[in-house]
C-alpha atoms as one frame of an Amber mdcrd trajectory, in Angstrom:
protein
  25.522  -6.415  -6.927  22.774  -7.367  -4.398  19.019  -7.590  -5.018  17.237
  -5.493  -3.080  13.836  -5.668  -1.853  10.447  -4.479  -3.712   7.921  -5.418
  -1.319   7.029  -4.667   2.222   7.472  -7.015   5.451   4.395  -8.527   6.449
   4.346  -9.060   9.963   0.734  -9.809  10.536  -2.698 -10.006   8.762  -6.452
 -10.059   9.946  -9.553 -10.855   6.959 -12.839 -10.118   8.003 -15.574 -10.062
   5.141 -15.266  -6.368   3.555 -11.326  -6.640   3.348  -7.957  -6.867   5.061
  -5.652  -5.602   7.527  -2.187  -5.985   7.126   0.426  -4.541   9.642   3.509
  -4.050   7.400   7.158  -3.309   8.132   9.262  -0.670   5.232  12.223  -2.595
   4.925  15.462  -0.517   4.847  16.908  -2.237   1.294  14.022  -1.433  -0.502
  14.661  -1.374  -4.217  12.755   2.273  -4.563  14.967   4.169  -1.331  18.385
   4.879  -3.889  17.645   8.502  -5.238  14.646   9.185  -3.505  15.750  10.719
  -1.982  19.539  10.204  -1.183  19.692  11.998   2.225  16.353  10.902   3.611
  14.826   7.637   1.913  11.082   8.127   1.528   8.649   5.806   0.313   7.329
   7.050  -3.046   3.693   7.533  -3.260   3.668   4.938  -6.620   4.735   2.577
  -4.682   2.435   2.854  -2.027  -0.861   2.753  -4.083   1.185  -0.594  -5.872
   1.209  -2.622  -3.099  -2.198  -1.934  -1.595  -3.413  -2.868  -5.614  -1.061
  -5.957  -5.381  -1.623  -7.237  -1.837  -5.580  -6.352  -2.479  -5.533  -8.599
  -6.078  -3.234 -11.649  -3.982  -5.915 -11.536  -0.685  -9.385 -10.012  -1.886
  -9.171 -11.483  -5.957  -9.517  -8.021  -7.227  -7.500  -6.558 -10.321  -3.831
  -5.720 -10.095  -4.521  -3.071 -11.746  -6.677   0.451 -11.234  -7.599   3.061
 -14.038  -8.409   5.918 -12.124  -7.181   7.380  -8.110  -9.395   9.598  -6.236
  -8.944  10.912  -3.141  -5.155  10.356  -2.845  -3.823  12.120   0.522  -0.451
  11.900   1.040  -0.382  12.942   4.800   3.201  11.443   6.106   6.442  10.500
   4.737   6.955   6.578   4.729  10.641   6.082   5.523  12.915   2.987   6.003
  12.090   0.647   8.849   8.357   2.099   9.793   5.933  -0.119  10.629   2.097
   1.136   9.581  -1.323  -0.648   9.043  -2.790  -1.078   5.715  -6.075  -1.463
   5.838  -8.051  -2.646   2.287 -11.555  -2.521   1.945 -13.510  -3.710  -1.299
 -16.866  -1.706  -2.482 -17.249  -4.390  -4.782 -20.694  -3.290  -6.084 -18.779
   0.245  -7.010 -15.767  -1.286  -8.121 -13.270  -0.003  -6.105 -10.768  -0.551
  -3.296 -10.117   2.262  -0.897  -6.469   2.054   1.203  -5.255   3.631   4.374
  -1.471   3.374   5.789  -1.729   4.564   9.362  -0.172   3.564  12.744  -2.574
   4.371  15.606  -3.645   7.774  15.133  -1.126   8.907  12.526  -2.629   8.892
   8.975   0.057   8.538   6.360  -1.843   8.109   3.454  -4.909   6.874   2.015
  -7.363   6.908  -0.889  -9.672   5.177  -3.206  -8.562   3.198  -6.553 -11.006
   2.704  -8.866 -10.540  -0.874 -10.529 -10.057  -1.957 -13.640 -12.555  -5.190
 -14.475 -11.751  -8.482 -13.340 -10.591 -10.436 -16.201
């Protein structure tokens, strides 16, 4: 049995002092594609808000982990082998991290993840 993949490809990232851009690649072996959905793989929403908390906490120091979503928009499927742009951006004095997926114009998703306390 092979191992498949749980995180995306990162094929480029820019800092600048509010947060992070990251220009990603969905790879096609991705652990979360079998049975969602068999027919068409689509990135689950989950796992989207997961690795904009993960790659946030491993670039920006924040928490790992949020306790509350708002404004989740879930605009366009995510499927095997697109490349997007997550952008992160820390409103550290408000404690939380808003995310957008997008390639140019195209939005795919995006929202705001309120943080739990650094430990």
């Amino acid at each position: 049995m092979s191992v498949r993949r749980t995180n995306p490809v990162i094929l480029r990232e820019q800092r600048d002092d509010a947060g992070c851009t990251l220009q990603l690649r969905v790879p096609a072996d991705l652990a979360h594609f079998p049975g969602h959905f068999p027919q068409a793989p689509v990135l689950p929403g989950a796992v989207q808000v997961a690795w904009a908390l993960q790659l946030a906490a491993s670039r920006l120091g924040t928490s790992p982990h949020c306790r509350e979503m708002e404004a989740l928009k879930f605009q366009r499927l995510l499927r095997p082998g697109d490349r997007v742009t997550l952008t992160l951006r820390l409103d550290d004095a408000r404690g939380k991290l808003h995310f957008a997926y997008r390639e140019g114009e195209l939005a795919y998703s995006s929202g705001r993840l309120v943080l739990e306390p650094r430990a």
